[in-house]
C-alpha positions, 0 to 999 in steps of 0.5 A, spaced: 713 858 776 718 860 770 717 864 764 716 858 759 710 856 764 706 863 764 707 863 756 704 857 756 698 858 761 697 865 757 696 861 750 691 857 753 687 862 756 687 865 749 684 860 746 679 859 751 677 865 750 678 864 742 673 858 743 669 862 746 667 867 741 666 862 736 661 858 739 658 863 743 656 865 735 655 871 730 652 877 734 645 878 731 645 884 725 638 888 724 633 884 721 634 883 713 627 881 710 628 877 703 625 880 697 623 876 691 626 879 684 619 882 683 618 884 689 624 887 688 622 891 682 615 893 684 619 897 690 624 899 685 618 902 681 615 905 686 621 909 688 620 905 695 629 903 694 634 909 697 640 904 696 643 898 694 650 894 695 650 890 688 655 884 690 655 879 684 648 876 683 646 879 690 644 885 692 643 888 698 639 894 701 634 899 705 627 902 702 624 908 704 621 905 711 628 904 714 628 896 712 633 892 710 633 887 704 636 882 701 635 879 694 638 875 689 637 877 681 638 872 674 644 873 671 642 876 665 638 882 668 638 889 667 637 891 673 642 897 674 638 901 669 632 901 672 635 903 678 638 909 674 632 911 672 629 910 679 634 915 682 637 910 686 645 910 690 648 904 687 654 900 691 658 895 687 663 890 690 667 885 688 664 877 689 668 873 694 672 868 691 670 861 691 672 856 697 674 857 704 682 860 705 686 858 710 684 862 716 677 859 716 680 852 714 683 854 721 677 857 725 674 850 723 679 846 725 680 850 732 676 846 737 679 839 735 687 842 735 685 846 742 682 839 745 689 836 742 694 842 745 691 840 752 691 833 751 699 833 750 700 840 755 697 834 761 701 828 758 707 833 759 706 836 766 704 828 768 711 826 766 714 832 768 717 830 776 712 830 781 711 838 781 706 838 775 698 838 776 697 831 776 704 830 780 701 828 786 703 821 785 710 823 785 716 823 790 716 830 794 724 828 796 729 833 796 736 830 793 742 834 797 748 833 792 752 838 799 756 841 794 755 847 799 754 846 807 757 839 807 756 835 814 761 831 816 763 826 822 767 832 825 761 837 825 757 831 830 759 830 837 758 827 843 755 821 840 761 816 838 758 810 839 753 811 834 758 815 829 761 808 830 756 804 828 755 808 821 762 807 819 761 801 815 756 804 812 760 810 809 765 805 807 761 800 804 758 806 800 766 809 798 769 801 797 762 796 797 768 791 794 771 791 801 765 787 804 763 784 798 770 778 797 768 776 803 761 775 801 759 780 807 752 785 806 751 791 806 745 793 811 739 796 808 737 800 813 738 803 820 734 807 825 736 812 829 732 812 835 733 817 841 729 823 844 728 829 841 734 835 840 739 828 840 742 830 833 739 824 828 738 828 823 745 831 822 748 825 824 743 822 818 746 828 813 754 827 816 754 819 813 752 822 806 757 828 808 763 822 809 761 818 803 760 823 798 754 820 795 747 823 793 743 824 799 735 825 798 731 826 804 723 826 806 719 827 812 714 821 814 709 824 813 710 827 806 707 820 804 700 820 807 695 823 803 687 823 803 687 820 796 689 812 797 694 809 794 698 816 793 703 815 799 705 808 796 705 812 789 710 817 793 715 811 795 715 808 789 717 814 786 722 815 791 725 809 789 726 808 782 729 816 784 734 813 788 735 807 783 738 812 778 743 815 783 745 809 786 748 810 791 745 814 795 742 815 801 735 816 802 733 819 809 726 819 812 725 823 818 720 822 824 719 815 819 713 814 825 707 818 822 707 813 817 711 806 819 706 805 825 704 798 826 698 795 822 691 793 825 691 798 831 686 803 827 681 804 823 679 803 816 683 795 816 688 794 810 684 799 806 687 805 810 692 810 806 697 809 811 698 802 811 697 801 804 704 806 805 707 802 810 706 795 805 709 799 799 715 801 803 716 795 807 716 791 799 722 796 796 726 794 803 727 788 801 721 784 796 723 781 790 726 786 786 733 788 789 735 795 790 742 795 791 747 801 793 740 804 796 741 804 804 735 807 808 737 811 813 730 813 818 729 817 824 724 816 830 723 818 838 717 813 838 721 805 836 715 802 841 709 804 835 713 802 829 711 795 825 714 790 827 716 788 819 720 794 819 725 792 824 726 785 822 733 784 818 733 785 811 730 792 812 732 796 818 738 791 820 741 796 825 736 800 831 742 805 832 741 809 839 743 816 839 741 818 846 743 824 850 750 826 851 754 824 857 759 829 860 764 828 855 760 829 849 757 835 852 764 838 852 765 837 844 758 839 843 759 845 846 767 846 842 762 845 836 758 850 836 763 855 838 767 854 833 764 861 830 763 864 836 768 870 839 770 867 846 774 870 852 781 867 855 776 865 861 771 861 857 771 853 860 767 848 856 768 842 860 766 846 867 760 848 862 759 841 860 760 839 868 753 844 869 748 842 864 746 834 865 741 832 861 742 837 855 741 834 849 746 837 842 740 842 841 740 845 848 747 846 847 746 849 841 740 853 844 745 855 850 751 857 846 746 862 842 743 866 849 750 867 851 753 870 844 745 874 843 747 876 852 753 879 850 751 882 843 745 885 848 751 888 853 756 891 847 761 885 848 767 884 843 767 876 847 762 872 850 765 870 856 764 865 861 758 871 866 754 871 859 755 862 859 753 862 867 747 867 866 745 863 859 745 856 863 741 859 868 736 862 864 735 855 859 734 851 866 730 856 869 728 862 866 730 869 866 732 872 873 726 877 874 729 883 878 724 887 876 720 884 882 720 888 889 721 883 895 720 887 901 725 886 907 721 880 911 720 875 905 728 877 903 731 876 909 726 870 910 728 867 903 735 868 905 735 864 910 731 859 907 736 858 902 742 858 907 740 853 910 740 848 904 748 852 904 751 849 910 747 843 910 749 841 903 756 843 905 756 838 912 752 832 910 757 826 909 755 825 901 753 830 897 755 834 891 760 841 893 756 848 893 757 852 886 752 857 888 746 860 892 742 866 890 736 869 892 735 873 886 728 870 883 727 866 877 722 862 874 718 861 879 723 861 885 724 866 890 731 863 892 736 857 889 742 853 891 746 850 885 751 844 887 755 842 882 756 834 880 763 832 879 760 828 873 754 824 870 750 820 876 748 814 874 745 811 880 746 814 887 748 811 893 743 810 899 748 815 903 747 820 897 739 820 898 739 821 905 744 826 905 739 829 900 733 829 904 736 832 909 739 837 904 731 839 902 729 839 909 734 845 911 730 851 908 724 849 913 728 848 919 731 854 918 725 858 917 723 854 924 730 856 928 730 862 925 723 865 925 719 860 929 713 854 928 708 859 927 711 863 922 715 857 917 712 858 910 709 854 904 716 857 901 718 849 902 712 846 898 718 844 892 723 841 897 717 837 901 714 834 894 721 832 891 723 829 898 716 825 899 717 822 891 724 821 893 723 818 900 717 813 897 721 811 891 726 808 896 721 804 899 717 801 893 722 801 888 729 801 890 728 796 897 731 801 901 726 798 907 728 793 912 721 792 913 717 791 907 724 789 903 726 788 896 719 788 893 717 793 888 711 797 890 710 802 886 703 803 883 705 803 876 707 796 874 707 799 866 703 797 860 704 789 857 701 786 851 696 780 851 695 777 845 694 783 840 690 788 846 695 794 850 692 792 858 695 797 863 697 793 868 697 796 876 698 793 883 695 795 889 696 793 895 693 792 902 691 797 907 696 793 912 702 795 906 700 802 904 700 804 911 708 801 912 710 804 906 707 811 909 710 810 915 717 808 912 717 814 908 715 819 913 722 816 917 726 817 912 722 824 911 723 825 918 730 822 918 732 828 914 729 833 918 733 831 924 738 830 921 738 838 918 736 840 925 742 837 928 746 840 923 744 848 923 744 847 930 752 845 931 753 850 925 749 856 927 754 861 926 756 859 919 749 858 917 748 866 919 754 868 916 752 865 909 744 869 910 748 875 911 752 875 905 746 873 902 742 879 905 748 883 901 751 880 895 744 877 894 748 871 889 755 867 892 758 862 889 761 855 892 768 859 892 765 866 896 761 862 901 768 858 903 771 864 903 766 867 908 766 862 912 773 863 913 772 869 915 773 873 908 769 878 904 767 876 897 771 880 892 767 883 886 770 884 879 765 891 879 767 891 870 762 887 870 754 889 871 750 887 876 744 884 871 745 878 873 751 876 871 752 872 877 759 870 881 765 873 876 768 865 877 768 861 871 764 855 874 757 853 871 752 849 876 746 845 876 740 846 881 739 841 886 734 845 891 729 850 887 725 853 893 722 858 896 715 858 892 714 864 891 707 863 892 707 864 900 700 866 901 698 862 896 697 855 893 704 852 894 707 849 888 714 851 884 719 849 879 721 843 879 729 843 876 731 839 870 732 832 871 738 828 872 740 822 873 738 818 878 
């Protein structure tokens, strides 16, 4: 609130006060008792007067008694003699002049001017934008002019097929005669659809960053209100907004809280929302053309948008901004390191190669735990350990070292993860090994990370096996090492992941010769019938659930003796690699070769052991998180961040 606001407020505060006073009325005086002018002089005679105040023809005073009187006395009378005569203190004062002088002419007038000043001070504070006490009609959309802090295409990465689909819009709003001789049109809106963390909103600010235009933008949920009608108020304020700066560009963000389809609730076309949603729907594309104002919105959730809103006229263009694949990863990750101090052995794309699935925001967030781990370590440069130990911790959670293992369960994790090491090294397709650790993190005792090569988009039928077999590794290795009777729940995470996996290539990948190209699976997903959402399942006999049961305990078991063939064959490797384990506690892809080849690990000893990890420049993904650490206790475990599949 600025100074002009607080004078104002303070003014009429003082006049209420003022208002106040008046109407409350003159304070009560002591009673005066009226005399007659012969009673008057009867109590003059009798010396019953001390004093008296002569003003004109009226006289004031006290008798004896304490009392107070008034009169009023002829004009020709002749009273101050007998006043004299009868010893009384006379006082005399001038008469008042006649008529009423400008402060009374005011203090009559008062309450009309006051109810005046609070008329026109409300009229103004109505009109006054929307930030007034009768402002809640009106737009709460912010103008962005990006005179400081401009967002271009150059500081939005990883997306270029969505950057592509909203230049035309930037160089319609730079040259809209370019689209106009060919009697082209412009679209009116386009939504950004994506999962959360993908960058709609940055990519929503750099199309305003591009074409230099004003930028207003506005949350979907700024528009609703308990009182109906405001939220239309709010667009059409928007709106007219808008019109004074075309062109420009408006942006509604999670555009879902209010854009959501009609009929589904409660309270029918009266609904606050919905009157919104008819308001906005209107100014898109009604009877009154809105030229050079384009639209642009942002939601994760296109399936419960109104159907009117995305027919053409309105938002013409449903733009996908999905996570980024490896290539746009590695360019978001040059980004947002632009401002950050990296050393010679920092590699984005090998970081890019390790972090399938992230989306802008968790680069971002990666980016920023690296730089804050080495700021914590005294670094002048944030090298590639502190990325390692950041990627880790994002997936994962922070190492915990402060957690005591005894020999038994360290030398028991160790060769559980082991065995998940020399199988992944020896099955016929799999991703090459970038570490195996058995330091706990999370809720893991123990992990092996392999590296992909690139993003998966579909995996072989020989991948998936290889897989299962992988996940089977660490509980045939308990079983060779330590015996049936001593196998632990350390392995409920590799039995849960290889069950979904074995039942999804039954039922819904018609990986079974048996039961064929028929999708199984429980879940058929949800349909619309007529205007009601029916969730629809399939069940199947007893005959089929029991031939699905046998098909995934074969390929389950498959992978068992296929794990079991291999830490028998390669005994002597998978030995070597627990007793690194058992040593160095962490190895990567390159030290465990080296150790089957008969060669130490070498460590960089400059580097602390905080869990910094191998000293290579590798980043990794982890495909085997196992050794629950709840081994006397329910099983259950951490399940890794899901790739492609």
């Amino acid at each position: 609130m600025n100074l002009r606001n607080i004078m104002v407020w303070a003014i009429l505060l003082v006049l209420l006060v003022a208002l106040f006073n008046i109407l409350q009325g003159p304070r009560p005086a002591a009673q005066t008792n009226e005399l007659t002018y012969t009673q008057f002089m009867d109590n003059v005679e009798a010396g019953r007067v001390r004093e008296v105040t002569i003003e004109g023809q009226s006289i004031t005073g006290e008798l004896s008694g304490g009392q107070a009187f008034r009169t009023e006395v002829p004009a020709d009378a002749r009273v101050t003699d007998a006043l004299r005569q009868n010893n009384v203190q006379i006082t005399a004062r001038a008469p008042a002049e006649g008529g009423m002088n400008l402060f009374g002419i005011l203090l009559s007038w008062f309450p009309m001017l006051l109810l005046i000043g609070v008329w026109i001070f409300f009229m103004r504070q109505m009109q006054g934008g929307g930030k007034g006490a009768m402002g809640f009609g009106k737009s709460k959309a912010k103008l962005l002019t990006e005179k400081t802090g401009r967002v271009t295409f150059d500081d939005v990465a990883g997306i270029d097929e969505a950057k592509e689909e909203l230049s035309e819009i930037v160089e319609f709003l730079k040259d809209p005669s370019k689209f106009q001789r060919l009697g082209g049109k412009i679209p009116k809106g386009a939504l950004l659809i994506g999962p959360p963390g993908t960058g709609k909103t940055l990519t929503a600010r750099a199309v305003a960053g591009e074409a230099g235009v004003p930028f207003f933008t506005i949350s979907g949920s700024d528009f609703v209100e308990m009182f109906v009608g405001v939220g239309a108020s709010r667009v059409r304020d928007m709106f007219e907004q808008a019109k004074k700066n075309a062109p420009c560009i408006i942006f509604i963000d999670e555009i879902d809280a209010v854009g959501r389809s009609r009929g589904a609730g409660l309270g029918g076309g009266n609904d606050e929302r919905e009157q919104t949603l008819n308001q906005l729907l209107v100014e898109m594309d009604g009877f009154e053309a809105n030229e050079g104002i384009i639209l642009i919105a942002a939601t994760n959730r296109p399936d419960v948008l109104d159907p009117a809103l995305l027919r053409p006229g309105r938002f013409d263009r449903q733009v996908v901004v999905p996570n980024p694949d490896i290539t746009g990863r590695e360019k978001i990750l040059k980004v947002h390191m632009r401002n950050v101090p990296l050393a010679a052995d920092v590699d984005p794309k090998v970081i890019a190669r390790g972090t399938p699935g992230f989306s802008g925001a968790d680069l971002a967030n990666l980016v920023n735990e690296a730089a804050l781990l080495a700021a914590r370590r005294n670094r002048r440069l944030v090298s590639m350990a502190e990325f390692e130990e950041a990627k880790d911790k994002v997936m994962m959670g922070p190492e915990r070292r402060s957690m005591v293992m005894g020999e038994k369960e360290k030398t028991l994790t160790a060769y559980h993860e082991a065995g998940h090491a020399i199988v992944a090294l020896k099955v016929p397709a799999a991703d090459p090994v970038h570490k195996a650790t058995i330091i706990p993190r999370g809720r893991a005792l123990g992990m092996v990370m392999q590296l992909p090569e690139g993003d998966k988009l579909s995996m072989t039928h020989q991948e998936m096996t290889s897989r299962l077999a992988i996940m089977m590794g660490g509980r045939i290795a308990e079983e060779l090492k330590f015996g049936k009777d001593n196998v632990t729940s350390g392995a409920a995470s590799d039995i849960q992941q290889a069950t979904r996996l074995a039942r999804a290539m039954v039922t819904q990948w018609g990986f079974s010769e048996e039961l064929g190209p028929i999708d199984y699976a429980d879940n058929q997903g949800d349909v619309f019938l007529g205007q009601q959402l029916v969730q629809q399942s399939r069940t199947v006999s007893a005959e089929t659930a029991a031939k699905i049961e046998r098909e995934v305990k074969g390929l389950v078991e498959g992978g068992l003796n296929e794990a079991r063939r291999i830490l028998t064959e390669y005994n002597k490797d998978w030995e070597a690699i627990a007793q690194g384990l058992l040593e160095y506690e962490t190895l990567s892809g390159e030290e465990i070769t080296d150790l089957l080849n008969g060669k130490p690990p070498v460590r960089n000893t400059d580097i602390p052991a905080s869990g910094e990890g191998p000293t290579t420049p590798d980043s990794a993904v982890p495909v085997i998180d196992d050794e629950d650490e709840d081994e006397v206790s329910a099983p259950g475990g951490m399940e890794p961040r899901p790739g492609p599949a």
